[in-house]
Backbone bond lengths (Angstrom), bond angles and torsions (degrees), N, CA, C in turn:
res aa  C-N    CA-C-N  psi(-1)  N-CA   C-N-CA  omega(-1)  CA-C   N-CA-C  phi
1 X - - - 1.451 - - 1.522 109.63 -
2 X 1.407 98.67 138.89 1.976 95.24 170.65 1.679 94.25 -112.18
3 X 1.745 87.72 131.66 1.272 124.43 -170.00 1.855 88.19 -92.62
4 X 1.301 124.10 130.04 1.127 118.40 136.21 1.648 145.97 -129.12
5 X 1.354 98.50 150.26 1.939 93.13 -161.49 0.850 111.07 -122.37
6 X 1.619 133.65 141.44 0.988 131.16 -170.29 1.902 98.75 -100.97
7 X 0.921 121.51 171.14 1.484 115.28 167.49 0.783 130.88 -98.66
8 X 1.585 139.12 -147.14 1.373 122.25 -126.02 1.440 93.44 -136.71
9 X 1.972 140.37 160.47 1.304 127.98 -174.18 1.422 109.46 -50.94
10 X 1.515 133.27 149.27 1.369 116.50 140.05 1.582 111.49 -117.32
11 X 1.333 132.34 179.14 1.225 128.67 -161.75 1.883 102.80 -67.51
12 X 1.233 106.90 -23.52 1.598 102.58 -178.32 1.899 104.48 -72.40
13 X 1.205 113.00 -42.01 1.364 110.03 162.32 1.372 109.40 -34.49
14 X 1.320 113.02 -75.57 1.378 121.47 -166.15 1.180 122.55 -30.05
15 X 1.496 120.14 -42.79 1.041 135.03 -171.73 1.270 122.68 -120.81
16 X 1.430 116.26 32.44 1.501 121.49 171.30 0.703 136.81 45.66
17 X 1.816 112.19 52.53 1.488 140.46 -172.89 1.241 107.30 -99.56
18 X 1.481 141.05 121.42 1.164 119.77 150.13 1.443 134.47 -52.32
19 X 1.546 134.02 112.27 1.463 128.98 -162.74 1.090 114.90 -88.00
20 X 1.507 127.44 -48.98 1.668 127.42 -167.71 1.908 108.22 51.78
21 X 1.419 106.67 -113.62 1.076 99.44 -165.89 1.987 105.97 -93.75
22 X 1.378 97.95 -15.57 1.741 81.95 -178.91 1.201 138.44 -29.98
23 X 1.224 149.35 111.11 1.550 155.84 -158.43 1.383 114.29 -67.93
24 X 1.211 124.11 51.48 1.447 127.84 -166.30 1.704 103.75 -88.86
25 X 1.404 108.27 145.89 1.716 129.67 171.53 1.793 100.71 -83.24
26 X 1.221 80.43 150.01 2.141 86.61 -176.51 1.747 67.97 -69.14
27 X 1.675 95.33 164.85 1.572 118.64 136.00 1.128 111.05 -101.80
28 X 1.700 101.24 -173.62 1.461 128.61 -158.99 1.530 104.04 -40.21
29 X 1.358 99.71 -54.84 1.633 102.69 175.06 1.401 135.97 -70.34
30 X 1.586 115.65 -29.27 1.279 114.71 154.31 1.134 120.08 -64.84
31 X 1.500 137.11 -24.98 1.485 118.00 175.78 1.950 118.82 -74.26
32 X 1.446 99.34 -17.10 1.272 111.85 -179.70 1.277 111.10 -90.48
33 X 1.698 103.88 3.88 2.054 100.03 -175.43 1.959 78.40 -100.84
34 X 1.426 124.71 -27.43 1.422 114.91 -138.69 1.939 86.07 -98.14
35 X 1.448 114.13 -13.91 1.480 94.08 177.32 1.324 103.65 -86.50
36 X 1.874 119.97 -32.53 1.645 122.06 -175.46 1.230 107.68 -56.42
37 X 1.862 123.88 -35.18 1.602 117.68 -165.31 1.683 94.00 -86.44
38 X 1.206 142.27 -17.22 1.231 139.96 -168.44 1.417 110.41 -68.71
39 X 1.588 106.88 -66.99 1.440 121.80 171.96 1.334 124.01 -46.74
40 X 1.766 109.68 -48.81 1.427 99.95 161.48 1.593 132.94 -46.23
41 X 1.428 91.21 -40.85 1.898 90.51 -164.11 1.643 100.08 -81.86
42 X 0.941 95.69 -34.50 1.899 95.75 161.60 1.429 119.56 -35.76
43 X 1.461 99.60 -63.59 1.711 124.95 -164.13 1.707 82.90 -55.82
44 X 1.700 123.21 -61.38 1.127 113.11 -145.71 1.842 101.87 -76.53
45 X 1.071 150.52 14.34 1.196 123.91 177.38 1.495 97.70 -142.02
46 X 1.256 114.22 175.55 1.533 139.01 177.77 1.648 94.71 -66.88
47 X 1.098 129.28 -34.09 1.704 110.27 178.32 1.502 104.62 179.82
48 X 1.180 127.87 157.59 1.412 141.78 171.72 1.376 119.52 -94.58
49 X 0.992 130.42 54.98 1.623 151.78 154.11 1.596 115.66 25.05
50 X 1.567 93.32 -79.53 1.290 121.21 -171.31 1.657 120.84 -143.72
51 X 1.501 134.44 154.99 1.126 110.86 -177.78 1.740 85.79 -149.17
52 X 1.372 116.13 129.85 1.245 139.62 156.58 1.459 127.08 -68.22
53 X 1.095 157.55 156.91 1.427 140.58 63.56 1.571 144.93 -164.23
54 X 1.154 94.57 -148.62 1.772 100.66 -160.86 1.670 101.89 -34.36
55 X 1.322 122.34 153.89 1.604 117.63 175.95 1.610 112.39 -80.83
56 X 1.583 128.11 6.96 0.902 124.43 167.55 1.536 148.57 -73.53
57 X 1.434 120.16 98.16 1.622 100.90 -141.76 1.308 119.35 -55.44
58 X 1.334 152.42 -7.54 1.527 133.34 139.23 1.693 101.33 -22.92
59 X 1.109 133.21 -62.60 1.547 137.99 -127.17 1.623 80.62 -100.27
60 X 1.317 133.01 -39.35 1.417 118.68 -165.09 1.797 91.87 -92.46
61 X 1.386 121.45 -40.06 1.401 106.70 177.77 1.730 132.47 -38.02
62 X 1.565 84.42 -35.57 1.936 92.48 -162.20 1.831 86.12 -102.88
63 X 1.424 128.99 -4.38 1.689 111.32 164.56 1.139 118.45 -67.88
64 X 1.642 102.65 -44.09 1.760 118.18 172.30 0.938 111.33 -31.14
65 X 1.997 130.17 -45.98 1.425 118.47 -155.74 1.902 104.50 -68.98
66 X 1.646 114.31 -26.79 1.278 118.09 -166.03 1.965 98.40 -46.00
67 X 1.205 105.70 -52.45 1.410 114.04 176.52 1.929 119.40 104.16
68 X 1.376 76.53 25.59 1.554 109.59 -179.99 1.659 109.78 -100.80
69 X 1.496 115.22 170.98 1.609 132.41 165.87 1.720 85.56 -66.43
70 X 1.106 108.62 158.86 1.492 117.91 178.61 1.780 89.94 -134.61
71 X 1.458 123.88 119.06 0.899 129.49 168.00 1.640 109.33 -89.64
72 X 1.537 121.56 156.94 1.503 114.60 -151.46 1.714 87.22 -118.46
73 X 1.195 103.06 145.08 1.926 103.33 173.20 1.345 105.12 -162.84
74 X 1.568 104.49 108.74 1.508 114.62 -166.96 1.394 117.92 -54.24
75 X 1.688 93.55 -41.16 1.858 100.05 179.44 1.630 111.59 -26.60
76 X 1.452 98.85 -43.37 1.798 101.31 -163.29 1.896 98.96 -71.06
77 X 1.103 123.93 -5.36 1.646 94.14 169.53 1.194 120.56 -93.04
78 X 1.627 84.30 159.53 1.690 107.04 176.76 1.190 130.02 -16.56
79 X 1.377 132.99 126.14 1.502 131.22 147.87 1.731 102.32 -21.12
80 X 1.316 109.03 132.10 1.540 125.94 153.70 1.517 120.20 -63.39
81 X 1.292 139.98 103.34 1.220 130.41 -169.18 1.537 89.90 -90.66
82 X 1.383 134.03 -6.00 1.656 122.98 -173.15 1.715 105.54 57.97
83 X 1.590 84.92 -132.42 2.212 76.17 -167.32 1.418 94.66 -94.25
84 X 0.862 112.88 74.03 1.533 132.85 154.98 1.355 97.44 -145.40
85 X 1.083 150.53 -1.07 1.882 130.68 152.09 1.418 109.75 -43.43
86 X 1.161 130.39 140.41 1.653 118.83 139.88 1.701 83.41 110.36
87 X 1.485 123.94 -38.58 1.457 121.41 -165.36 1.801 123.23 -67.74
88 X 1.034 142.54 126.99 1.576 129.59 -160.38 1.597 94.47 -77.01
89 X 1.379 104.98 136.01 1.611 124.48 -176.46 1.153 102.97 -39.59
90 X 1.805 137.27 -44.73 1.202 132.35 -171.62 1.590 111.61 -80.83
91 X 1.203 112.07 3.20 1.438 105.68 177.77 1.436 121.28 -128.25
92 X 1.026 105.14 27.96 1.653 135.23 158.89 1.908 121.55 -68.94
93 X 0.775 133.60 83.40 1.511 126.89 -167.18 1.631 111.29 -38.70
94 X 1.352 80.74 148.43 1.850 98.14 177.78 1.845 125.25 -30.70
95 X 1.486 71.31 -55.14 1.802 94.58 -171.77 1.595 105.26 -61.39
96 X 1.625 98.65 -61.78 1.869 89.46 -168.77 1.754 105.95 -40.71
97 X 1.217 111.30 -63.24 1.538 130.55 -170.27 1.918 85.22 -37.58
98 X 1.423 123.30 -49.09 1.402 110.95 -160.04 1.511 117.39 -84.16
99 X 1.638 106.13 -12.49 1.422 122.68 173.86 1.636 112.05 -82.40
100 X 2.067 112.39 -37.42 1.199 93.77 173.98 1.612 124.53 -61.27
101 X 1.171 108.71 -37.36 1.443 135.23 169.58 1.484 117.73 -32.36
102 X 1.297 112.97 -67.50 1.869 133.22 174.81 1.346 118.03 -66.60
103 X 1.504 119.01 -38.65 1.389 116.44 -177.33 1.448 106.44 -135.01
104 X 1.110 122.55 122.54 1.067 139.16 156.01 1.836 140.55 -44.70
105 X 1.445 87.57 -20.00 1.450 115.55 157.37 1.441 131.51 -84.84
106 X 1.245 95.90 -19.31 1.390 100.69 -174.09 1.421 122.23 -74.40
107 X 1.616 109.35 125.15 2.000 107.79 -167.66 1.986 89.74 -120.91
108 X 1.103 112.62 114.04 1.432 122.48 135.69 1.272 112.08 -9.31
109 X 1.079 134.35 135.76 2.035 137.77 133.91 1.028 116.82 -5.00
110 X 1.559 130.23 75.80 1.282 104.67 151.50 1.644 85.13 125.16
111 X 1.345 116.13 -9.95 1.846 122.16 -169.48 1.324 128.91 -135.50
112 X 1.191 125.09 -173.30 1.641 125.48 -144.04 1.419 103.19 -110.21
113 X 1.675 134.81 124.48 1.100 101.30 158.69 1.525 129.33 -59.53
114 X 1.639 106.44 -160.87 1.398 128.64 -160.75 1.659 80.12 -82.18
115 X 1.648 110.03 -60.21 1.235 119.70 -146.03 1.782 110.59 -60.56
116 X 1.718 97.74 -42.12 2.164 112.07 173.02 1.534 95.08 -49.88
117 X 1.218 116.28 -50.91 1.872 105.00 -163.88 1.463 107.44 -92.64
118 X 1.367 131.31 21.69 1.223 124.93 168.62 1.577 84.59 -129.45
119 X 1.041 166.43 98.26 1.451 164.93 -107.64 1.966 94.93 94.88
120 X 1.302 136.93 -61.05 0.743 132.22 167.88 1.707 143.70 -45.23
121 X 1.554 73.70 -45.13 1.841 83.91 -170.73 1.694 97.71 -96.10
122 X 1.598 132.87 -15.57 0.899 106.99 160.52 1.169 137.98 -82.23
123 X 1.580 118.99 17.27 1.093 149.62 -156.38 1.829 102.70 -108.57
124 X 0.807 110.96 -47.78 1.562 138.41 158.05 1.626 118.54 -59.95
125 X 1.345 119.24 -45.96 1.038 115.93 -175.59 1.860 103.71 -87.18
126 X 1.164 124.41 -26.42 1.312 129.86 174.37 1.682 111.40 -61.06
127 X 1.602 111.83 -32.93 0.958 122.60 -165.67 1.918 95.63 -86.17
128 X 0.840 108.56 -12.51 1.741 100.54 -171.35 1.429 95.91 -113.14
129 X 1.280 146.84 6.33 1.494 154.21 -156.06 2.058 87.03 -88.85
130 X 1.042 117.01 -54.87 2.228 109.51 -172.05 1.498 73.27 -50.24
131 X 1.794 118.59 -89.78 1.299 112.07 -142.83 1.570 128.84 -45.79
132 X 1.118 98.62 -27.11 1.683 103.43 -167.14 1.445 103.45 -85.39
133 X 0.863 124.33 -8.04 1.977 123.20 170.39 1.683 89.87 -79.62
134 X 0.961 137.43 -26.44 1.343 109.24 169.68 1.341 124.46 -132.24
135 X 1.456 121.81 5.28 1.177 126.77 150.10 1.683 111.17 -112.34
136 X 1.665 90.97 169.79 1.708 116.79 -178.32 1.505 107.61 -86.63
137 X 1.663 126.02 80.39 1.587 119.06 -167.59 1.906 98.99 -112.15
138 X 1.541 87.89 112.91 1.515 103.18 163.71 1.307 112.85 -95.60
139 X 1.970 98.20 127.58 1.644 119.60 165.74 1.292 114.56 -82.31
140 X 1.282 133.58 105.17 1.179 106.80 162.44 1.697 130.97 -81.97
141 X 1.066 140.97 108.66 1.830 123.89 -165.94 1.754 98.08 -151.26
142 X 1.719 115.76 -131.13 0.963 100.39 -146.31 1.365 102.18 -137.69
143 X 1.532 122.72 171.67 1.620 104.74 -177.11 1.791 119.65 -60.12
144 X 1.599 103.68 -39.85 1.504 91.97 177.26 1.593 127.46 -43.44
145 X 1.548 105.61 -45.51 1.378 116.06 -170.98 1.453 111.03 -84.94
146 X 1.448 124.04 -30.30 1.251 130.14 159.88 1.687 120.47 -28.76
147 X 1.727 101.90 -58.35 1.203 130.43 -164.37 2.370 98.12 -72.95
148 X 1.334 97.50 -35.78 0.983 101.88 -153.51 1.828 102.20 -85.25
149 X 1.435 104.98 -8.47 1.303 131.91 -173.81 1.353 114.02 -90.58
150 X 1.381 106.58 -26.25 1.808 124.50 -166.49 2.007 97.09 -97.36
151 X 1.465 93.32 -57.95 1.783 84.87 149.11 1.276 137.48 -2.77
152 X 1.646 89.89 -83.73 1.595 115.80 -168.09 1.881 94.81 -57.44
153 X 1.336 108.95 -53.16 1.260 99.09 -168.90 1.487 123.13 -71.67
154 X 1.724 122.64 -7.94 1.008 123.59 174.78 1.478 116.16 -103.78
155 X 1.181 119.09 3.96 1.558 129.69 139.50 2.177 83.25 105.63
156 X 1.038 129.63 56.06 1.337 125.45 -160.65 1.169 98.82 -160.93
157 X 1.588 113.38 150.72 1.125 112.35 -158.38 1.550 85.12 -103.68
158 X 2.028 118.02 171.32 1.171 126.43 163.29 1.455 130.93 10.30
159 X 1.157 96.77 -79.60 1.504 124.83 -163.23 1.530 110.89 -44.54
160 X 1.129 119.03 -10.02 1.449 131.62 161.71 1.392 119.99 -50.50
161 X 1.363 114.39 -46.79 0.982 142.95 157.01 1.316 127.83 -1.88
162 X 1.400 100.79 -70.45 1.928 117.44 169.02 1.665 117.74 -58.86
163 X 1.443 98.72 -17.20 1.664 107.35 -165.34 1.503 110.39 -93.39
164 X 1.448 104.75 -5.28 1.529 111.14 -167.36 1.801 104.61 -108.68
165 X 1.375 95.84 167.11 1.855 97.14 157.84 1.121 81.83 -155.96
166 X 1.901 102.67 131.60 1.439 120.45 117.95 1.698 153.61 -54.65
167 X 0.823 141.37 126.46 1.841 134.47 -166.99 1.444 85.85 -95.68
168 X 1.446 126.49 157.79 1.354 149.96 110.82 1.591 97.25 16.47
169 X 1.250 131.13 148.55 1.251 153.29 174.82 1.922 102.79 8.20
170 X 1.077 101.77 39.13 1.536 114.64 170.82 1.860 93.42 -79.24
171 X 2.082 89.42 144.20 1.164 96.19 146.91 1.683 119.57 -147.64
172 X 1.515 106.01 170.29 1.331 125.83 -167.21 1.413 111.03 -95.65
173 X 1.592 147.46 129.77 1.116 112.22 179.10 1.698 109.72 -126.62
174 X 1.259 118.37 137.68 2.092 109.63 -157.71 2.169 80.45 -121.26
175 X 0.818 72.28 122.61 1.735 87.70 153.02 1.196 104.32 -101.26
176 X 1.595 109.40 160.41 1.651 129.06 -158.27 1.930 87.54 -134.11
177 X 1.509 105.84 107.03 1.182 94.64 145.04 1.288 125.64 -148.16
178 X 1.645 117.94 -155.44 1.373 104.34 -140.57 1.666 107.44 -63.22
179 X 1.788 102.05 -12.80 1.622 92.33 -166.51 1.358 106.63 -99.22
180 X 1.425 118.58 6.29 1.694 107.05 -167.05 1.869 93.86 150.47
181 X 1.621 106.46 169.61 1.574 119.15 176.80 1.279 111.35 -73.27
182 X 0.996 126.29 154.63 1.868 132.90 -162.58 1.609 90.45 -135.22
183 X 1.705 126.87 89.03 1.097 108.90 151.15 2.019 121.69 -57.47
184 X 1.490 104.00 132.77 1.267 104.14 -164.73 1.611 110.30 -126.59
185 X 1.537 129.83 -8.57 1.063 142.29 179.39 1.691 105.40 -174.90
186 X 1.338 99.84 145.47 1.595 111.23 -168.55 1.743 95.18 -146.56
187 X 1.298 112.02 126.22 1.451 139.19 157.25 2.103 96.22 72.03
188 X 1.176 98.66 33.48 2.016 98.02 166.80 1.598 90.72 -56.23
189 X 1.620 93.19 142.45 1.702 102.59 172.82 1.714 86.15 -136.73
190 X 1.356 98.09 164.87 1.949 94.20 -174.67 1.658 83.26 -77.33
191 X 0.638 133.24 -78.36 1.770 134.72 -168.73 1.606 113.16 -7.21
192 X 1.870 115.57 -41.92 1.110 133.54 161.73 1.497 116.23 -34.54
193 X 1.607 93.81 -49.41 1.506 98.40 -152.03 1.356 134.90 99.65
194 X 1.486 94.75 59.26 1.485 119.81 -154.87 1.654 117.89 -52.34
């Protein structure tokens, strides 16, 4: 099964920053979302296999909690928002927000489209499809790629994307079988009741 996790608050969360690539540390509360989502996904299966992800320390902070080697795989980071990092979601202009939305090509100043980082991670997720039919492999990374990962497995392009929300140390869970990815759970939070 591919486990996926999103990570844990960091202060740009908090405050309704768009991050992309900024190098942010969970806070107090993301480290307490990244040990609650750990234990759960632990609790829920026969064993934790393997654990991936993005090289961004949010994404390597809250893998650590699994208590595993954390293998690093760039594919899994964030969409590039360019000079829109650092900017508060509400103060982003109309248009970009309506261009990321409409075209899939479309990259910000300085940033990635939708379409390069979903080209990526399904690239990644194809690549973990042998192992994960018979092992338990947790991603840890980010909502873009999360979203763009849940996609791949629901046979749909992007644009799904806008229709969804991820939470804070949410995860997604895709079984691998012999005929194709099995989205099987979308946005478990331990609070849920994992």
């Amino acid at each position: 099964m591919l486990i996926l996790v999103r990570h844990g608050r960091t202060p740009a969360n908090a405050a309704g920053l768009l991050q992309g690539r900024l190098n942010q540390s969970l806070d107090e509360v993301g480290y307490e979302q990244a040990e609650r989502v750990a234990s759960a996904v632990r609790s829920s299966l026969a064993s934790v296999d393997k654990v991936i992800a993005s090289p961004l320390t949010r994404a390597q902070q809250t893998a650590s909690a699994f208590g595993l080697p954390v293998h690093t795989d760039e594919r899994w980071l964030e969409i590039s928002y360019g000079v829109y990092e650092g900017v508060a979601m509400s103060k982003v202009p109309r248009d970009v927000w309506q261009n990321w939305r409409q075209d899939p090509y479309f990259e910000p100043e300085g940033g990635e489209s939708m379409w390069a980082m979903d080209q990526r991670v399904r690239d990644a997720c194809h690549d973990l499809m042998e192992e994960a039919k018979e092992a338990n492999v947790v991603v840890v990374s980010h909502v873009s790629p999360m979203k763009s990962a849940v996609a791949w497995a629901l046979g749909v392009d992007l644009g799904i994307s806008w229709r969804t929300h991820l939470a804070q140390a949410a995860v997604c869970r895709i079984e691998v079988r012999d005929s194709g990815p099995v989205l099987v759970s979308f946005n478990e939070t331990p609070a849920a009741g994992m």
